[in-house]
PyMOL Python script that loads the backbone (N, CA, C, O; Angstrom):
from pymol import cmd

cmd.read_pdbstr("""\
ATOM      1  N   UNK A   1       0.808  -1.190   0.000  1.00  0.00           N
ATOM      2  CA  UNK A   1       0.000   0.000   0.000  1.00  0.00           C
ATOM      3  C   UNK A   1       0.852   1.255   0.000  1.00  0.00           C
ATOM      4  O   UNK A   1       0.516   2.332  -0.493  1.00  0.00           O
ATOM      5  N   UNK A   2       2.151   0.949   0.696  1.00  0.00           N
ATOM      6  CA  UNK A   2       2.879   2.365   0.468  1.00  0.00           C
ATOM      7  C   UNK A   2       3.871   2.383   1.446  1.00  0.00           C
ATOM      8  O   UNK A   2       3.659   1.489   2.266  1.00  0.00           O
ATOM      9  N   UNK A   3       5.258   3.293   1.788  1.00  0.00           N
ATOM     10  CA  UNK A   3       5.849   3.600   2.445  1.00  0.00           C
ATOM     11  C   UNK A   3       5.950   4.492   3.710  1.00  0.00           C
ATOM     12  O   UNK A   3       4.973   5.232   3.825  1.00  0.00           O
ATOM     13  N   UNK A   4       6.655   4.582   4.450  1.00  0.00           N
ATOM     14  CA  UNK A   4       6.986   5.929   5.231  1.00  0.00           C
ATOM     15  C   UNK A   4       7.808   6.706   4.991  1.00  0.00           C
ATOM     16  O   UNK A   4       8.879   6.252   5.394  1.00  0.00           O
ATOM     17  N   UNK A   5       8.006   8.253   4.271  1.00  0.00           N
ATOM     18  CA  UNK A   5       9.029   8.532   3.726  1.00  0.00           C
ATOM     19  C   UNK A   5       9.548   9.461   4.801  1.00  0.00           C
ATOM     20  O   UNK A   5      10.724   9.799   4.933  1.00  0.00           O
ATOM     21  N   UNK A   6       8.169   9.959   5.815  1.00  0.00           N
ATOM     22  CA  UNK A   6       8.811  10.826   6.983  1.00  0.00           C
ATOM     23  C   UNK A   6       8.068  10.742   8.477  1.00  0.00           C
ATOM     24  O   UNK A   6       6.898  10.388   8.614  1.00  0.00           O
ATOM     25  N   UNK A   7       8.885  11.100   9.487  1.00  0.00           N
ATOM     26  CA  UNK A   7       8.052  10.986  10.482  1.00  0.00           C
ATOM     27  C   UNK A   7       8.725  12.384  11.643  1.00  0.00           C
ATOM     28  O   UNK A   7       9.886  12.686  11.918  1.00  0.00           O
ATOM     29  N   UNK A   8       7.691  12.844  11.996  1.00  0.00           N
ATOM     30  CA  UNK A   8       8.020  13.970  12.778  1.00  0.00           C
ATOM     31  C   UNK A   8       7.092  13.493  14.473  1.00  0.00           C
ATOM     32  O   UNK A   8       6.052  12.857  14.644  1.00  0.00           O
ATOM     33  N   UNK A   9       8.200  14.249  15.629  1.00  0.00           N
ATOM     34  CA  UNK A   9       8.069  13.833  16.847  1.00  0.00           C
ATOM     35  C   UNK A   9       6.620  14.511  17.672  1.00  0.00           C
ATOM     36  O   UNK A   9       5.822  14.013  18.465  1.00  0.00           O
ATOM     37  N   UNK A  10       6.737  15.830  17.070  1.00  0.00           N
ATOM     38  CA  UNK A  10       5.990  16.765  17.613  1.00  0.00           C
ATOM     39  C   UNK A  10       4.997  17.363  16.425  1.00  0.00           C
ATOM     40  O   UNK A  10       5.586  17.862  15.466  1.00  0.00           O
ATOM     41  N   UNK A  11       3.661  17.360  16.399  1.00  0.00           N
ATOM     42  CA  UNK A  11       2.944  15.507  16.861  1.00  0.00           C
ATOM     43  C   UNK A  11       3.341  14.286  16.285  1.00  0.00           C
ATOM     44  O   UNK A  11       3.993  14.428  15.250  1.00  0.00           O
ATOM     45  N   UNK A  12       3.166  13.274  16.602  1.00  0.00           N
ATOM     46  CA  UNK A  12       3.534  12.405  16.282  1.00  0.00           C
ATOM     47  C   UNK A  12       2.458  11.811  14.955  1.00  0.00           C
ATOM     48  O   UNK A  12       1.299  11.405  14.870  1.00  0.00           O
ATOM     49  N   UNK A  13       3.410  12.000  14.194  1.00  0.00           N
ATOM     50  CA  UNK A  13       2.755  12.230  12.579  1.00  0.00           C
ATOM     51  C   UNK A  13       3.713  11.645  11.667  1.00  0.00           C
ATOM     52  O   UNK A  13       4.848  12.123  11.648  1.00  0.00           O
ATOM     53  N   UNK A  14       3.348  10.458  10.736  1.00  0.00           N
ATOM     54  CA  UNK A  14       4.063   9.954   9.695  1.00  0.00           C
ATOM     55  C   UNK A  14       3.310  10.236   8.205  1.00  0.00           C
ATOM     56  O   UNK A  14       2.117  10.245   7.901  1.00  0.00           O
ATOM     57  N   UNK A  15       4.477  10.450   7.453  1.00  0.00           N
ATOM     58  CA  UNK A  15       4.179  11.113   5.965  1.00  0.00           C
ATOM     59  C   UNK A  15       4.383   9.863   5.376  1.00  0.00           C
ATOM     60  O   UNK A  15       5.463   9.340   5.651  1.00  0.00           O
ATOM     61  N   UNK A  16       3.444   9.093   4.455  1.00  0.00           N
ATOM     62  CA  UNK A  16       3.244   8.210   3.883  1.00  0.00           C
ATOM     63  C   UNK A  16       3.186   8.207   2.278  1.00  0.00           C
ATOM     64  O   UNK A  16       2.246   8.868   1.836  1.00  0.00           O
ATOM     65  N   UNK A  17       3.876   7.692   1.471  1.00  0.00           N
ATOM     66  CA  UNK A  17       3.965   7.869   0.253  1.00  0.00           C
ATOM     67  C   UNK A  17       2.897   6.489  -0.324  1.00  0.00           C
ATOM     68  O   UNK A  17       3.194   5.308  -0.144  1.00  0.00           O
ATOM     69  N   UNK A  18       1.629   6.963  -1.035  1.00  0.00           N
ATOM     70  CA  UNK A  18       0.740   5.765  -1.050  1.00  0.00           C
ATOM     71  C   UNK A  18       1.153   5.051  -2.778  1.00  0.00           C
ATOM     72  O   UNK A  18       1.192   5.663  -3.845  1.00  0.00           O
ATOM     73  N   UNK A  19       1.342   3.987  -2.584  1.00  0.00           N
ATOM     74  CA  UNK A  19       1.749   3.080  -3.595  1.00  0.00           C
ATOM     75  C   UNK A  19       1.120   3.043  -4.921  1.00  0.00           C
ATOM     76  O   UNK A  19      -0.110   2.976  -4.927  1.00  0.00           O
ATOM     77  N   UNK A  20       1.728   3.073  -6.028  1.00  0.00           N
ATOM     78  CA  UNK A  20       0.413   2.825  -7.311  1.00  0.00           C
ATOM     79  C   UNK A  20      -0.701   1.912  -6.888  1.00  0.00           C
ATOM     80  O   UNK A  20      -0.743   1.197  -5.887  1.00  0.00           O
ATOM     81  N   UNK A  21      -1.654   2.077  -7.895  1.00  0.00           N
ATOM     82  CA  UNK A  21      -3.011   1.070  -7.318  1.00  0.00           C
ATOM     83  C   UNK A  21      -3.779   0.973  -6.024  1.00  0.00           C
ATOM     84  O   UNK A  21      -4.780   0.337  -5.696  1.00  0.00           O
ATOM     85  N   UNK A  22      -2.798   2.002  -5.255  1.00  0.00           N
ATOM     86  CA  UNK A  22      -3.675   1.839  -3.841  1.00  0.00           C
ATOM     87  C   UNK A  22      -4.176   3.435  -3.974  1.00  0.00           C
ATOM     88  O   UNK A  22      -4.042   4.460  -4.642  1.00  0.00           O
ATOM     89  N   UNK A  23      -4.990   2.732  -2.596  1.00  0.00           N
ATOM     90  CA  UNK A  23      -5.718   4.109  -1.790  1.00  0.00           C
ATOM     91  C   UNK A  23      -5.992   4.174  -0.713  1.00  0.00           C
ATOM     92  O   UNK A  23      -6.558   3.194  -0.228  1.00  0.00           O
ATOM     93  N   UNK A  24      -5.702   5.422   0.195  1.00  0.00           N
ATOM     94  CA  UNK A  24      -5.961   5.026   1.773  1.00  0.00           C
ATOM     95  C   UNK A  24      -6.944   5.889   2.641  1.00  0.00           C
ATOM     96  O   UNK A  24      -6.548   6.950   3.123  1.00  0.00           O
ATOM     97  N   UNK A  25      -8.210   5.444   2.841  1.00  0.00           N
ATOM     98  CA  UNK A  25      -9.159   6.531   3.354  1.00  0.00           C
ATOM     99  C   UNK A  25      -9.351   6.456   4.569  1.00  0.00           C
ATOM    100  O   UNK A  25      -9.131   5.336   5.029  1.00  0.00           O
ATOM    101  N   UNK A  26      -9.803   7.505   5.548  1.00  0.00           N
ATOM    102  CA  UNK A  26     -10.369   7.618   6.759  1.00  0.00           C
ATOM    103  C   UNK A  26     -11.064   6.027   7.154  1.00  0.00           C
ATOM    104  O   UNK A  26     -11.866   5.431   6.436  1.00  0.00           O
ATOM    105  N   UNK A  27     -10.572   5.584   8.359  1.00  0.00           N
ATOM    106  CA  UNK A  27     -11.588   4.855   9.105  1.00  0.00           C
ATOM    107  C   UNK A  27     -10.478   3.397   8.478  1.00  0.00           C
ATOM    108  O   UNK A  27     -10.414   2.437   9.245  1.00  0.00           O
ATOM    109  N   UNK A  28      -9.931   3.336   7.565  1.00  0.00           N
ATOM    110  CA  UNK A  28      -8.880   2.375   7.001  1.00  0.00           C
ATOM    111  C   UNK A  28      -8.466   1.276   7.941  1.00  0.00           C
ATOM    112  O   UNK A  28      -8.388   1.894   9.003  1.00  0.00           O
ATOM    113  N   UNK A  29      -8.184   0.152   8.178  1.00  0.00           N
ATOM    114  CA  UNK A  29      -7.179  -0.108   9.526  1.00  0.00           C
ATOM    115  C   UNK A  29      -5.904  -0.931   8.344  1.00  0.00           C
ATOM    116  O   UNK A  29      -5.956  -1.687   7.374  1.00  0.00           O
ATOM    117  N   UNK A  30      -4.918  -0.281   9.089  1.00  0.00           N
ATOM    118  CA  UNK A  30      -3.372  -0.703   8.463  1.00  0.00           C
ATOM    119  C   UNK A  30      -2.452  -0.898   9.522  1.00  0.00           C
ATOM    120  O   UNK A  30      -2.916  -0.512  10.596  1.00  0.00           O
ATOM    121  N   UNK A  31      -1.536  -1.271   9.576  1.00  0.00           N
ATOM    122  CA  UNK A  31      -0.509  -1.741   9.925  1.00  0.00           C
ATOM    123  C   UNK A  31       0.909  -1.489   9.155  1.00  0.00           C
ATOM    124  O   UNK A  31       1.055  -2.146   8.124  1.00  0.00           O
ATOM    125  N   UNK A  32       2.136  -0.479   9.595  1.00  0.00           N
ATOM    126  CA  UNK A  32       2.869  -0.154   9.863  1.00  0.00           C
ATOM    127  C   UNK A  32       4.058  -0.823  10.405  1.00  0.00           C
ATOM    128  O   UNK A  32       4.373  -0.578  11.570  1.00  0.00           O
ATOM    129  N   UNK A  33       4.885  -1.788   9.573  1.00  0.00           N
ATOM    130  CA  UNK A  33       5.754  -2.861   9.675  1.00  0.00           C
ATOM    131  C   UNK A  33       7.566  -2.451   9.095  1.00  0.00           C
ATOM    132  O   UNK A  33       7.870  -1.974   8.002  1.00  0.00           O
ATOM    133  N   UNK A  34       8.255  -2.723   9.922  1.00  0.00           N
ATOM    134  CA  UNK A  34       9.719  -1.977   9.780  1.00  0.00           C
ATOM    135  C   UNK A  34       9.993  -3.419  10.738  1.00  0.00           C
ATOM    136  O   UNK A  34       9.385  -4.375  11.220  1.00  0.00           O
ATOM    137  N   UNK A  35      11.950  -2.570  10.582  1.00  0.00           N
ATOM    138  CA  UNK A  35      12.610  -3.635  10.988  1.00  0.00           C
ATOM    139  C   UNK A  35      12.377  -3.695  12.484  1.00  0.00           C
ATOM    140  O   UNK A  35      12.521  -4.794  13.019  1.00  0.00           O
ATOM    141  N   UNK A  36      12.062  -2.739  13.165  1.00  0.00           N
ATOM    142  CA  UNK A  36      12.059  -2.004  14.933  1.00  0.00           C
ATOM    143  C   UNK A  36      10.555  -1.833  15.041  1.00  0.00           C
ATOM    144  O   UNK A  36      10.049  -1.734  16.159  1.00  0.00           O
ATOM    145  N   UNK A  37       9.812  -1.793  13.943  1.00  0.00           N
ATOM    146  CA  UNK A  37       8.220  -1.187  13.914  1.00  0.00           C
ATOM    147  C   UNK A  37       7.266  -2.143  14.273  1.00  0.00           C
ATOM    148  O   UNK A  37       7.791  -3.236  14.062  1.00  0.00           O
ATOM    149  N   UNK A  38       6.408  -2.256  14.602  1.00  0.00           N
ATOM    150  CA  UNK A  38       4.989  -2.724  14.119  1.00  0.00           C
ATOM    151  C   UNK A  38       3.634  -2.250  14.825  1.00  0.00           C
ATOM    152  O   UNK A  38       3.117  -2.675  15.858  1.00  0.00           O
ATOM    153  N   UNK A  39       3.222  -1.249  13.959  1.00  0.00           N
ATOM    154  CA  UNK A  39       2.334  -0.749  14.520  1.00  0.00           C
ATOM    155  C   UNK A  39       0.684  -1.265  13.519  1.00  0.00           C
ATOM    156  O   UNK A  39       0.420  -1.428  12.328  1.00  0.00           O
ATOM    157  N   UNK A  40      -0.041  -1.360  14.746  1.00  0.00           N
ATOM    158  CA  UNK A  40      -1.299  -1.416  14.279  1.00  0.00           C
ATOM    159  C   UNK A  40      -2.586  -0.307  14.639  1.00  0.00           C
ATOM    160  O   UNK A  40      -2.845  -0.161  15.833  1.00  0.00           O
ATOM    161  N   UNK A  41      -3.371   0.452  13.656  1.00  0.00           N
ATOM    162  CA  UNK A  41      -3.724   1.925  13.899  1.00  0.00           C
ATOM    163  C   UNK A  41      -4.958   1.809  13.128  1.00  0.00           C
ATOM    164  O   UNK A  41      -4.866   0.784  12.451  1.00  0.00           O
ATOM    165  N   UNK A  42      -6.043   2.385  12.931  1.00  0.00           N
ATOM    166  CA  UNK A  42      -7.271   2.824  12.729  1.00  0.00           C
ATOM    167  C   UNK A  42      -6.964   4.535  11.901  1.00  0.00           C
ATOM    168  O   UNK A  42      -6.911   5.477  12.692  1.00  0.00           O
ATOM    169  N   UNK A  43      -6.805   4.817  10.607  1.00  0.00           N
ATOM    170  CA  UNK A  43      -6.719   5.943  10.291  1.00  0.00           C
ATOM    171  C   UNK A  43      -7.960   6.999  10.464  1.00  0.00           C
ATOM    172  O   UNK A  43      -8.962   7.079   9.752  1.00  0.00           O
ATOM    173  N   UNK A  44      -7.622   7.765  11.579  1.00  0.00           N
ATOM    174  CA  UNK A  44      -8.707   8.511  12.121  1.00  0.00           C
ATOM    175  C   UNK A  44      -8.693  10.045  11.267  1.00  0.00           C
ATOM    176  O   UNK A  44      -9.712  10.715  11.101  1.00  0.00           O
ATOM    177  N   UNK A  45      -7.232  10.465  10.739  1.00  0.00           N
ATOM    178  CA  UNK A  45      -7.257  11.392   9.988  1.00  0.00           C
ATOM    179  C   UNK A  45      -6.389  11.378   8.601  1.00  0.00           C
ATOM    180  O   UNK A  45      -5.661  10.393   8.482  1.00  0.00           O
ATOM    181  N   UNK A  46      -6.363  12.304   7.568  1.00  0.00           N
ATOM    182  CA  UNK A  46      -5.400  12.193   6.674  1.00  0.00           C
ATOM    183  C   UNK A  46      -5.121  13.466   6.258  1.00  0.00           C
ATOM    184  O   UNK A  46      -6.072  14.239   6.378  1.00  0.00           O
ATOM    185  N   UNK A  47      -3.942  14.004   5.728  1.00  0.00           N
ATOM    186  CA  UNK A  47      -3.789  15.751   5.541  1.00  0.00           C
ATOM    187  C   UNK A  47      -2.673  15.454   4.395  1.00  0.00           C
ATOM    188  O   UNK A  47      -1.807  14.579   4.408  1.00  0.00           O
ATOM    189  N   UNK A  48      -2.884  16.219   3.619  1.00  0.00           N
ATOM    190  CA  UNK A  48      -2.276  16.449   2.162  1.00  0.00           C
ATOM    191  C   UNK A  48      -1.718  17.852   2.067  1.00  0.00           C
ATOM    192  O   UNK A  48      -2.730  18.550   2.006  1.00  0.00           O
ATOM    193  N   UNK A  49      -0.952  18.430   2.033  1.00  0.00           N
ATOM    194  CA  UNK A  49      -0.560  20.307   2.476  1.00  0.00           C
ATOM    195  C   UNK A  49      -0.643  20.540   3.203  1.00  0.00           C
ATOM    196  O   UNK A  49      -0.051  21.589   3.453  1.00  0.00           O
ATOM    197  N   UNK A  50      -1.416  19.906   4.345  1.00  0.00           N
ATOM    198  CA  UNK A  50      -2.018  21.161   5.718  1.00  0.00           C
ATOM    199  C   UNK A  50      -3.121  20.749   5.431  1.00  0.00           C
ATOM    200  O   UNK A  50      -3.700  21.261   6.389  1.00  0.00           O
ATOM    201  N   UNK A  51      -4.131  20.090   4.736  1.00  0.00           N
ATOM    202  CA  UNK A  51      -5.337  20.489   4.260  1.00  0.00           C
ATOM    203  C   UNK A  51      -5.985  18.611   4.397  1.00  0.00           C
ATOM    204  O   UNK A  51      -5.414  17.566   4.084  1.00  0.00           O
ATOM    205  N   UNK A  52      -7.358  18.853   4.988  1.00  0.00           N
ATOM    206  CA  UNK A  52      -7.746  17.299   5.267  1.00  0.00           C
ATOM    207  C   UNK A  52      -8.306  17.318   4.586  1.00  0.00           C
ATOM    208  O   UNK A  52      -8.982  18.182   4.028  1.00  0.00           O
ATOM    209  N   UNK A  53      -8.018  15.602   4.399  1.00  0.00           N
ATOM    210  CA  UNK A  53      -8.691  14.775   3.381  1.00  0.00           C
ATOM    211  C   UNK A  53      -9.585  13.191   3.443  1.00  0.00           C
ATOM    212  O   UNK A  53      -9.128  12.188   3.989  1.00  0.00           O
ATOM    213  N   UNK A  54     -10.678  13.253   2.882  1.00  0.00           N
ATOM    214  CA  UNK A  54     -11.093  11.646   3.050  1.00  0.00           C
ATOM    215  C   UNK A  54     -10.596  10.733   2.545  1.00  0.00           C
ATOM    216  O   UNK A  54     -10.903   9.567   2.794  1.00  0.00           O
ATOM    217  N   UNK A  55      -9.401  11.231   1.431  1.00  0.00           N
ATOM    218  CA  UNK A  55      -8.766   9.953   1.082  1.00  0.00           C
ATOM    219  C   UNK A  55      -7.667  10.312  -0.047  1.00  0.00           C
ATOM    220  O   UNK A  55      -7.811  11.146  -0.941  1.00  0.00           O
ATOM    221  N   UNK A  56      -6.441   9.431   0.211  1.00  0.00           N
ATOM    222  CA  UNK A  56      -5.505   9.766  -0.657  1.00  0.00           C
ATOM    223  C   UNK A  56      -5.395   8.459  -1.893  1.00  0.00           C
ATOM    224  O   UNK A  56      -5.742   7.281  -1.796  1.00  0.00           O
ATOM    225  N   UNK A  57      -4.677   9.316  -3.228  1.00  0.00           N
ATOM    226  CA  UNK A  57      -4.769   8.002  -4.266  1.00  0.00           C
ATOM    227  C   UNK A  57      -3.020   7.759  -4.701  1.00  0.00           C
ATOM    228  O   UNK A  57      -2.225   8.491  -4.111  1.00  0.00           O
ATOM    229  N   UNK A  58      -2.652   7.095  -5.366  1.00  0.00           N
ATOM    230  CA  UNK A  58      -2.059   6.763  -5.941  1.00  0.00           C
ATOM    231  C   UNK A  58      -0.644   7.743  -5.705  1.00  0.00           C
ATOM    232  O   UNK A  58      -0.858   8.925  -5.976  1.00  0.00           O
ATOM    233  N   UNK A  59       0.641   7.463  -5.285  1.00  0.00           N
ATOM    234  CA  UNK A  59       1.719   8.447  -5.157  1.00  0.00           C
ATOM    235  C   UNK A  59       1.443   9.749  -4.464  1.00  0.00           C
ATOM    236  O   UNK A  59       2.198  10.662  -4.799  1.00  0.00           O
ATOM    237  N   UNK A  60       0.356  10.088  -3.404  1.00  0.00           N
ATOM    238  CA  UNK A  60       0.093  11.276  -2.930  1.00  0.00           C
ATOM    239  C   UNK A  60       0.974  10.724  -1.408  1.00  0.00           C
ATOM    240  O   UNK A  60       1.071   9.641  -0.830  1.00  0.00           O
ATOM    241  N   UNK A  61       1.512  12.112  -1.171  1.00  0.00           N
ATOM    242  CA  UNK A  61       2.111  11.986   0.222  1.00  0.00           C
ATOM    243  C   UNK A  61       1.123  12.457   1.007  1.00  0.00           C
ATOM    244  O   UNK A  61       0.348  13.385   0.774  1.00  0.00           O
ATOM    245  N   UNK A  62       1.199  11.773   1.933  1.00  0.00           N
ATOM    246  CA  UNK A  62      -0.161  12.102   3.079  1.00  0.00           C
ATOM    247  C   UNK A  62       0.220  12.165   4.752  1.00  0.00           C
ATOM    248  O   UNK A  62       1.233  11.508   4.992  1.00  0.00           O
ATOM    249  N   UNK A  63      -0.189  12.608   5.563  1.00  0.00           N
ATOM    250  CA  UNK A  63       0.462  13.059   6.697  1.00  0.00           C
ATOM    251  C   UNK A  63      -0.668  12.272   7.302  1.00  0.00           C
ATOM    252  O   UNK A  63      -1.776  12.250   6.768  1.00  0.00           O
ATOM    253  N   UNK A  64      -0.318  11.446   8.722  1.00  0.00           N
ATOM    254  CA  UNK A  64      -1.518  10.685   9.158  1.00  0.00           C
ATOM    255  C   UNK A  64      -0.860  10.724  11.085  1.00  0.00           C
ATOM    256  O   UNK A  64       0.325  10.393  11.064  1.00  0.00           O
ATOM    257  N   UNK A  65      -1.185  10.928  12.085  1.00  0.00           N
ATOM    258  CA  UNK A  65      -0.937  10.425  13.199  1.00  0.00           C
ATOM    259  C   UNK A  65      -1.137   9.321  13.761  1.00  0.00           C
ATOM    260  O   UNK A  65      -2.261   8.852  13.937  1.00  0.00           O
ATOM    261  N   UNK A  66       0.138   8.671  14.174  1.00  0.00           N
ATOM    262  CA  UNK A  66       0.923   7.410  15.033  1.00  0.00           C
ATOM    263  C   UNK A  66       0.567   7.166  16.148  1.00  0.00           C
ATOM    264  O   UNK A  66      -0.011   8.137  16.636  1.00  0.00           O
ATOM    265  N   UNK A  67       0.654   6.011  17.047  1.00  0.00           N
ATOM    266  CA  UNK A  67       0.917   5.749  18.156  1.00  0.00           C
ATOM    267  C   UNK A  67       2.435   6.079  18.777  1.00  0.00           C
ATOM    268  O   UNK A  67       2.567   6.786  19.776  1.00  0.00           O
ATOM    269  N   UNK A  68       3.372   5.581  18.186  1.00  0.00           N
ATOM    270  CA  UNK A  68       4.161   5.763  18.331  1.00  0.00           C
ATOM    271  C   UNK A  68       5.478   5.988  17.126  1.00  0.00           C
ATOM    272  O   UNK A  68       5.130   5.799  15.961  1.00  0.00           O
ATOM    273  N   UNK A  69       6.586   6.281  17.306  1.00  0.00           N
ATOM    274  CA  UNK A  69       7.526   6.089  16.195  1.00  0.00           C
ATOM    275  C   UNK A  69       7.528   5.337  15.118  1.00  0.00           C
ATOM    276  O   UNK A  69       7.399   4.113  15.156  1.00  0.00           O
ATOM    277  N   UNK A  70       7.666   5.974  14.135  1.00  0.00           N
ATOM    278  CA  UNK A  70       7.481   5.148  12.641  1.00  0.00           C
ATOM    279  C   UNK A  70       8.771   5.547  11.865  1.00  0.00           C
ATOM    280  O   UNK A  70       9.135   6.724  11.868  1.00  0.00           O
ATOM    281  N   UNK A  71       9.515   4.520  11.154  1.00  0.00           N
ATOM    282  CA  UNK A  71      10.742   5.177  10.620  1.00  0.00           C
ATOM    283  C   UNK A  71      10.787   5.267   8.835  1.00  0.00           C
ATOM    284  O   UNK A  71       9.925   4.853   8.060  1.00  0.00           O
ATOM    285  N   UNK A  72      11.807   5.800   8.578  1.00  0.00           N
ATOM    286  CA  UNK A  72      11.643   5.912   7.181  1.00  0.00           C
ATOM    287  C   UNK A  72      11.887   4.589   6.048  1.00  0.00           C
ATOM    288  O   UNK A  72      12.834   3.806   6.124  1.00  0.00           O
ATOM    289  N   UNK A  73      11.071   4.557   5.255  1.00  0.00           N
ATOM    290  CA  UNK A  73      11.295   2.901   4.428  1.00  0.00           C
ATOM    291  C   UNK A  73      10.214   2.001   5.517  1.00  0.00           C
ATOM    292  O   UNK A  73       9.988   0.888   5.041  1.00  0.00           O
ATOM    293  N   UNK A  74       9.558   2.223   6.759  1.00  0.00           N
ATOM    294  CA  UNK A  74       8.671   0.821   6.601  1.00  0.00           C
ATOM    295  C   UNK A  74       7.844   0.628   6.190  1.00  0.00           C
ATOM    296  O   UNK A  74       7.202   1.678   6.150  1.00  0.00           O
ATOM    297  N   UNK A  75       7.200  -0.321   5.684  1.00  0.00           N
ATOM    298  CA  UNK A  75       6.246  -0.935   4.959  1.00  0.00           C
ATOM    299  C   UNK A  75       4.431  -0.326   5.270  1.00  0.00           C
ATOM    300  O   UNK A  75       4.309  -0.165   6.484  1.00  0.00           O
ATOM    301  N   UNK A  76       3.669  -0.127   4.838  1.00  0.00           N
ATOM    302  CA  UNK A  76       2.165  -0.066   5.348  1.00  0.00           C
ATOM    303  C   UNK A  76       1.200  -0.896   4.831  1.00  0.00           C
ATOM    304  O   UNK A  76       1.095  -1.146   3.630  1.00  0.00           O
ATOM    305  N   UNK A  77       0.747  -1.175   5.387  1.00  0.00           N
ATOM    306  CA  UNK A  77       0.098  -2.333   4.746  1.00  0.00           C
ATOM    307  C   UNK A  77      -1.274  -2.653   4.983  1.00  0.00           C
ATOM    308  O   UNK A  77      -1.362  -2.395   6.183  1.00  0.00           O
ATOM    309  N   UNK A  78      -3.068  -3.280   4.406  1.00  0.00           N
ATOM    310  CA  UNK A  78      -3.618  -3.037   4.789  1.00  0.00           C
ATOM    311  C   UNK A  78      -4.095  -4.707   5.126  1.00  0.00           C
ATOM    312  O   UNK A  78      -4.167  -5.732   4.447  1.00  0.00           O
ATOM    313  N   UNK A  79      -4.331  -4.395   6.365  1.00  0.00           N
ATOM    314  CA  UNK A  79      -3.938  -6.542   7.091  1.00  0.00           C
ATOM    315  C   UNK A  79      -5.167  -7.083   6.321  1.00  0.00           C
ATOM    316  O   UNK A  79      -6.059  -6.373   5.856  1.00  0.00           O
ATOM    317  N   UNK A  80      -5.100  -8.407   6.247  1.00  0.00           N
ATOM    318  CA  UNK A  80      -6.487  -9.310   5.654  1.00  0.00           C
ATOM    319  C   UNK A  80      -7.423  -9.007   6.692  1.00  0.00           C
ATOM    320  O   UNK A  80      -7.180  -8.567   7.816  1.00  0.00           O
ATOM    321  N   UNK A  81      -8.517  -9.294   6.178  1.00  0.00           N
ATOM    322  CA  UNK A  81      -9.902  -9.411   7.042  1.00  0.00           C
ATOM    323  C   UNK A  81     -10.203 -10.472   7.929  1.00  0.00           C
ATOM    324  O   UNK A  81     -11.271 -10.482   8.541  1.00  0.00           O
TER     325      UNK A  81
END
""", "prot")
cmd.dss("prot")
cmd.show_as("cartoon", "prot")
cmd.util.cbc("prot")
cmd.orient("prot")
């Protein structure tokens, strides 16, 4: 579904680069997998510029808030049902 290309401390917010063919909307549940990572999260928001969104497509960088630390290069992924 896509990468992490950034993550900032204050808030705790990762910038996600979304993969061809995908798409990632509000309410989503994904999972956030690295070598140190694994986070599992409920996308409650998504922001594109500064500016919210219900959903990002294809190569859009998107800003989303973490539980905790997310690093650059891990994986996102959206788990089976």
């Amino acid at each position: 579904m896509g990468r992490v290309v950034a993550f900032f401390r204050i808030p705790v917010v990762a910038v996600i680069k979304v993969a061809r063919g995908a798409r990632l909307k509000t309410g989503d549940a994904i999972r956030i997998k690295g070598h140190t990572t694994d986070l599992k999260l409920t996308v409650s928001s998504l922001q594109v510029n500064h500016q919210s969104v219900p959903e990002a497509g294809p190569r859009d960088e998107v800003g989303l808030k973490v539980p905790s630390r997310a690093r650059r290069g891990d994986r996102v992924y959206l788990p089976p049902a």
